[in-house]
C-alpha positions as CSV (number, residue, x, y, z in Angstrom):
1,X,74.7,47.6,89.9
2,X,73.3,46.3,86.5
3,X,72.1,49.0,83.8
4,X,68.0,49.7,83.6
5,X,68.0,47.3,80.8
6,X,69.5,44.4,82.4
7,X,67.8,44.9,86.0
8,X,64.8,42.0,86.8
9,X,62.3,42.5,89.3
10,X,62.0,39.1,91.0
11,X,58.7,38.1,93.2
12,X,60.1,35.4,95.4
13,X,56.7,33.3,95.4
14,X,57.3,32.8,91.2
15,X,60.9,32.4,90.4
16,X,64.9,33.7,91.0
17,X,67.0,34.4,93.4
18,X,65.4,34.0,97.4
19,X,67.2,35.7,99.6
20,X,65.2,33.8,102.6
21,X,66.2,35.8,106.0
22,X,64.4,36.5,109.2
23,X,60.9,35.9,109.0
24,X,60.6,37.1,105.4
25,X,56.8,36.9,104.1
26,X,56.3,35.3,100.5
27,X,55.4,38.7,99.2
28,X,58.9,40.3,99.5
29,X,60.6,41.7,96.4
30,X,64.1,41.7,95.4
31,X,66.3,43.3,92.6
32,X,69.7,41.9,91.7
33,X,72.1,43.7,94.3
34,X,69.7,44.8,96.7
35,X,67.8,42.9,99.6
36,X,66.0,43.7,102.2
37,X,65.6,41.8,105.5
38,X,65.1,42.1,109.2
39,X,66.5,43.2,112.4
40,X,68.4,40.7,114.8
41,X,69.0,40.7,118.6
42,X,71.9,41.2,120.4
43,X,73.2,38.8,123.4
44,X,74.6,39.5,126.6
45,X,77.2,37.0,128.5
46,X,74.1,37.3,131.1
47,X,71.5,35.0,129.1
48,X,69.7,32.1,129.4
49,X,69.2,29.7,126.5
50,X,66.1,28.7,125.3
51,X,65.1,24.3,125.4
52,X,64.7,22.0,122.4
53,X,61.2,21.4,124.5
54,X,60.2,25.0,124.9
55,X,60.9,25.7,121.2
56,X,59.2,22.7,119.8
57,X,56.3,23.8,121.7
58,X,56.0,27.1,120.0
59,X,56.9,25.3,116.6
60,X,54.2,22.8,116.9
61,X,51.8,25.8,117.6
62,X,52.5,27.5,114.4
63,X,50.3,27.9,111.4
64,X,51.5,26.4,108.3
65,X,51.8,29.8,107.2
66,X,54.9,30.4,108.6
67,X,58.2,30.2,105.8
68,X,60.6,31.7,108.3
69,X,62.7,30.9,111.6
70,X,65.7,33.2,112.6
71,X,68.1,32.3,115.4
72,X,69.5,34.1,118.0
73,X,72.4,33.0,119.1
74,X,76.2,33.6,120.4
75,X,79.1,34.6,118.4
76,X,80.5,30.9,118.1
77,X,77.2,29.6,117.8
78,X,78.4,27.3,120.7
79,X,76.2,28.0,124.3
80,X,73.3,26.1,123.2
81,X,73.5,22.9,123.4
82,X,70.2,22.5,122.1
83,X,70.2,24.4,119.1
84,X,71.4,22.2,116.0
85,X,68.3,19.7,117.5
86,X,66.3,22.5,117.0
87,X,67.6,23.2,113.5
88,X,67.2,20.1,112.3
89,X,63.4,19.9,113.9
90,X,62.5,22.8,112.0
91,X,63.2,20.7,108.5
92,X,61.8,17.4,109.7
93,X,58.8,17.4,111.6
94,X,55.1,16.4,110.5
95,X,54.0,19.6,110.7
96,X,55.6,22.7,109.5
97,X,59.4,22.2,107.8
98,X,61.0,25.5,107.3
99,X,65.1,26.1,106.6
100,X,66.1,28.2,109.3
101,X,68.6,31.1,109.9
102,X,71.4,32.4,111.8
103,X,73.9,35.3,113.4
104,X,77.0,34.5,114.2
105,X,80.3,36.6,114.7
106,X,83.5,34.1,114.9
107,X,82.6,30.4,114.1
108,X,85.3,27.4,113.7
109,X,85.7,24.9,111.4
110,X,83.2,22.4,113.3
111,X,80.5,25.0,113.9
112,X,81.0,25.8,109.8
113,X,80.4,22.2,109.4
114,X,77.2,22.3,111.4
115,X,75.6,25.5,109.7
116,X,75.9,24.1,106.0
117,X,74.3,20.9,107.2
118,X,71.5,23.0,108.7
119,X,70.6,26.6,107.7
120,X,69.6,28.1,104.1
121,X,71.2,31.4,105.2
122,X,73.8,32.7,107.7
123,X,75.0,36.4,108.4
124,X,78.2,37.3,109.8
125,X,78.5,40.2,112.1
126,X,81.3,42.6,111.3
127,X,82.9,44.1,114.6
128,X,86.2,46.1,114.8
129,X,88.6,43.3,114.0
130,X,87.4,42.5,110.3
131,X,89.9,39.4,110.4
132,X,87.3,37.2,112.5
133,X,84.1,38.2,110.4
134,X,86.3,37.7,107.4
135,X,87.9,34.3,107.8
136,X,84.1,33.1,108.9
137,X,82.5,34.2,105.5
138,X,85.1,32.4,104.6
139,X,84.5,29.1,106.3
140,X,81.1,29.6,104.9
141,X,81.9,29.9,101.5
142,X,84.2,27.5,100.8
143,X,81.9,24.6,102.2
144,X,79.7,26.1,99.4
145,X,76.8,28.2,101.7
146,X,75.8,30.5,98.9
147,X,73.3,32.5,101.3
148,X,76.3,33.8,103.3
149,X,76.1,37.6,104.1
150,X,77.8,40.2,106.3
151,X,75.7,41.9,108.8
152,X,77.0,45.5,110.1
153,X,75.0,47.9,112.9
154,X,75.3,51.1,111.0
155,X,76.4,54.5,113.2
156,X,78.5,57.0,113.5
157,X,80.8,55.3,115.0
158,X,80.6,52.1,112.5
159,X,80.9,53.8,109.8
160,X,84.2,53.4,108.6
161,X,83.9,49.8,109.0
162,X,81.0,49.6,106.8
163,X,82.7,52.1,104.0
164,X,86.1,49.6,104.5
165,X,84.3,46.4,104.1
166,X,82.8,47.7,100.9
167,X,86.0,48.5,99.6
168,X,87.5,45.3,100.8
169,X,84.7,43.4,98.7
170,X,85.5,45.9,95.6
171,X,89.0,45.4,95.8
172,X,88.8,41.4,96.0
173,X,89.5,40.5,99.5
174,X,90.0,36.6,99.2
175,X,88.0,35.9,101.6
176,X,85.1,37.9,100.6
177,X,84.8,36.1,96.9
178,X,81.7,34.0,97.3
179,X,79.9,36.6,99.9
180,X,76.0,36.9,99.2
181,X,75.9,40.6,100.3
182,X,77.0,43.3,103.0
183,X,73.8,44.1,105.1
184,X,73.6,47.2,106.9
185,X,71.6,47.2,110.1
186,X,71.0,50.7,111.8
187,X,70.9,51.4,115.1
188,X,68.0,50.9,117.8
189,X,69.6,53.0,120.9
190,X,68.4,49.7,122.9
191,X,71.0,48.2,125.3
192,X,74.9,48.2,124.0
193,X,73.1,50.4,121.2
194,X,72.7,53.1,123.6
195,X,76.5,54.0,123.4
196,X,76.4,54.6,119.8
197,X,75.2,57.7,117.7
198,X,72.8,57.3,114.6
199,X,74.4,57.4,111.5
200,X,74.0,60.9,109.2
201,X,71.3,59.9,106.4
202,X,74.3,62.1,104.1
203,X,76.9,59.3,105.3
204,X,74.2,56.4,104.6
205,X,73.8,58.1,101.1
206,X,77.5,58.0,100.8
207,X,77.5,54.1,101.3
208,X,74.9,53.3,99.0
209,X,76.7,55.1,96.2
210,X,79.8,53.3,97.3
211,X,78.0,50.2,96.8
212,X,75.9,50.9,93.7
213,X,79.2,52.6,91.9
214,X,81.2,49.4,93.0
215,X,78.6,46.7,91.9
216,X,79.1,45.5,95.6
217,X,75.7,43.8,97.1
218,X,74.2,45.5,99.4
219,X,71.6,45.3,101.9
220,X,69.2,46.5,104.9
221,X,67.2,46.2,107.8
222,X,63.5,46.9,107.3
223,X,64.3,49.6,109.6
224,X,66.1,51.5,107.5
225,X,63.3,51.0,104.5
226,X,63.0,55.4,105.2
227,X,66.7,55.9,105.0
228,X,67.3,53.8,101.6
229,X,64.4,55.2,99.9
230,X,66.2,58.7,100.7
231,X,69.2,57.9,99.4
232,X,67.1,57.0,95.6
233,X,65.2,59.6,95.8
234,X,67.2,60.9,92.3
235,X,68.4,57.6,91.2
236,X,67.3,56.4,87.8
237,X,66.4,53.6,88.5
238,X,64.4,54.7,91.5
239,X,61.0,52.8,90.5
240,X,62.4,49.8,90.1
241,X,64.8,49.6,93.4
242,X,61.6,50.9,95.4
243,X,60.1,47.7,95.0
244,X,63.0,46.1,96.4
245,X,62.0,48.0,99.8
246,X,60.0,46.2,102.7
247,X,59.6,48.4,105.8
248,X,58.9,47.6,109.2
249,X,57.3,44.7,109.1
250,X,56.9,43.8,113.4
251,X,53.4,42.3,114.0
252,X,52.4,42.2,110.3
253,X,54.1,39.5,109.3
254,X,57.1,38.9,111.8
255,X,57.5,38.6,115.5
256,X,60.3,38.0,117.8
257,X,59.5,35.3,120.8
258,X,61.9,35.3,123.6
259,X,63.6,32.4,125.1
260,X,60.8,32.2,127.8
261,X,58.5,31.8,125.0
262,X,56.7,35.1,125.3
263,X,55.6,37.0,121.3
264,X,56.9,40.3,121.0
265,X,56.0,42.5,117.8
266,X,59.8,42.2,117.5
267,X,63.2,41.8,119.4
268,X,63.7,45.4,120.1
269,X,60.5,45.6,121.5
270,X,61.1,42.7,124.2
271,X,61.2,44.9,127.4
272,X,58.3,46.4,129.1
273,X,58.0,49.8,127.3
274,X,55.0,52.2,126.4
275,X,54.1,51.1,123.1
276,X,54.2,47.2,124.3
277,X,54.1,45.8,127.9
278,X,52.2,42.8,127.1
279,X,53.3,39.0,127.9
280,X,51.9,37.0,126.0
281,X,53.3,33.4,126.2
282,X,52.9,31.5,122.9
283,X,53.6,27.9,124.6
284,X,50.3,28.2,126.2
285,X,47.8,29.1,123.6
286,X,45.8,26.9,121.7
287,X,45.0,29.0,118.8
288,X,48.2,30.9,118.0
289,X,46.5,33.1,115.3
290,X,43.3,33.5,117.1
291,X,45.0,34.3,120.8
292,X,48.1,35.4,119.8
293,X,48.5,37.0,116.7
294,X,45.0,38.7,116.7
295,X,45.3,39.9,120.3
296,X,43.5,43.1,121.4
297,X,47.6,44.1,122.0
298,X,48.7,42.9,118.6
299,X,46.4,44.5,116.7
300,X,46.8,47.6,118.8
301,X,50.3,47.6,118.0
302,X,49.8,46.9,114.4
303,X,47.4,49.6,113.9
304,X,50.2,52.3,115.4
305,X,52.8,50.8,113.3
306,X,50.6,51.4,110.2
307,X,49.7,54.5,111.5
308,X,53.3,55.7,111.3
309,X,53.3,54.2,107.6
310,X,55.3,51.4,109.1
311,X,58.4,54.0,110.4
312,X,59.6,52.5,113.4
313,X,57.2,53.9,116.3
314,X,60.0,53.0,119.1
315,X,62.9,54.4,118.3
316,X,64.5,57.2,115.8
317,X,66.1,55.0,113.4
């Protein structure tokens, strides 16, 4: 972490670094070493994949307004046989060009090949063998994909990964070299998430001063926005690294749509649940912002999510 007097403030919308992630609005802020970003979703070996048709729809339908696409996808990036057409729609169409995103886990040498070509930013998730997420930063890297970053779902039972893979960047893993930053994710008890425990804010504190004490990049979720700004509470530079922080963000200025084309305020908030049990599908509006994003069930949404000062209202985070 650089000194006080060396630390800039960046707005993305006027210069710097970008680091351009999923669904990030132009009014984000960033600090050297920190970034903030968005959840993902997970898969299941029981999914369906979405069609280049389906997903050009909901393109096409888009306002202009709109800098960000994220991808869900596979570990190897491989199941869809659609989605590098859909890539490269979303930077050459008449209508809206955005650079789009990724997840992967364990990618080969072609798939490496196909995500330079296409994506302004990829994250690697970390999983118990650190080999595989590893060797693909490093596929990343060496084709010269500066936005590559490590993604790891914070927990109790992560933990240690996340404290190793911060020392493995400190202590000059090869393979690590070029990476962007280690984002931590924390955990929506949603799905395979329901087998985990949350992580202890004191052990989150412990690997932000890891980070910070080993100049190591580091990142988050907007859902852990609460947790971060706990862990500065007493840093010096505290003012500065609080402008870095974005919170929950879901129906304010990002949404998840499934592969059935249905709007969601965000991926973990896809299933039928209290707080949202609305379909609504996006490839048959007309209007997206008037039907869609300024729906009665939007809004209501919205206004709870502001209402908890934009702390997740679905899940203790």
């Amino acid at each position: 972490m650089k000194g006080t007097e060396e630390m800039e403030i960046i707005r993305k919308k006027f210069k710097g670094k970008v680091y351009n992630f999923h669904c990030l609005p132009s009014e984000n802020y960033f600090s050297e070493n920190i970034l903030v970003h968005n959840c993902y979703k997970s898969n299941t070996i029981n999914g369906k994949n979405m069609s280049f048709e389906t997903f050009k729809q909901i393109l096409d339908k888009m306002p202009r307004t709109l800098t960000q696409v994220a991808f869900g996808a596979d570990a190897h990036a491989t199941s869809n046989p659609d989605l590098w057409k859909m890539m490269e729609y979303c930077r050459n169409n008449e209508h809206n060009q955005v650079i789009p995103n990724i997840t992967v886990a364990d990618i080969d040498n072609t798939t490496a090949d196909l995500l330079v070509r296409n994506v302004g930013a990829c994250a690697i998730s970390r999983y118990s063998d650190k080999s595989i997420c590893y060797n693909s930063v490093k596929k990343l890297t060496d084709r010269g994909l500066k936005q590559t970053n490590i993604h790891i779902m914070i927990s109790e039972e992560t933990y240690d990964n996340a404290l190793e893979t911060i020392l493995d960047k400190h202590e000059g893993d090869e393979r690590l070299k070029d990476l962007n930053a280690i984002v931590l994710l924390s955990l929506k008890k949603k799905g395979r998430g329901k087998g985990f425990t949350p992580l202890s804010q004191e052990k989150f504190n412990h690997l932000v001063e890891r980070a910070f004490l080993f100049k190591v990049s580091l990142g988050f979720d907007s859902c852990s926005a609460h947790k971060f700004l706990e862990s500065i509470k007493n840093h010096p530079d505290k003012d500065k690294l609080i402008k870095c922080v974005e919170p929950c963000e879901s129906s304010c200025f990002s949404s998840y749509i499934d592969v059935n084309g249905f709007f969601h305020p965000c991926s973990f908030a896809s299933a039928p649940i209290p707080e949202w049990n609305t379909a609504l599908p996006v490839t048959e509006c007309t209007d997206f912002v008037k039907e869609i994003w300024n729906n009665v069930a939007v809004k209501q949404f919205r206004e709870n999510l502001l209402t908890h000062k934009r702390v997740c209202p679905l899940y203790e985070v």
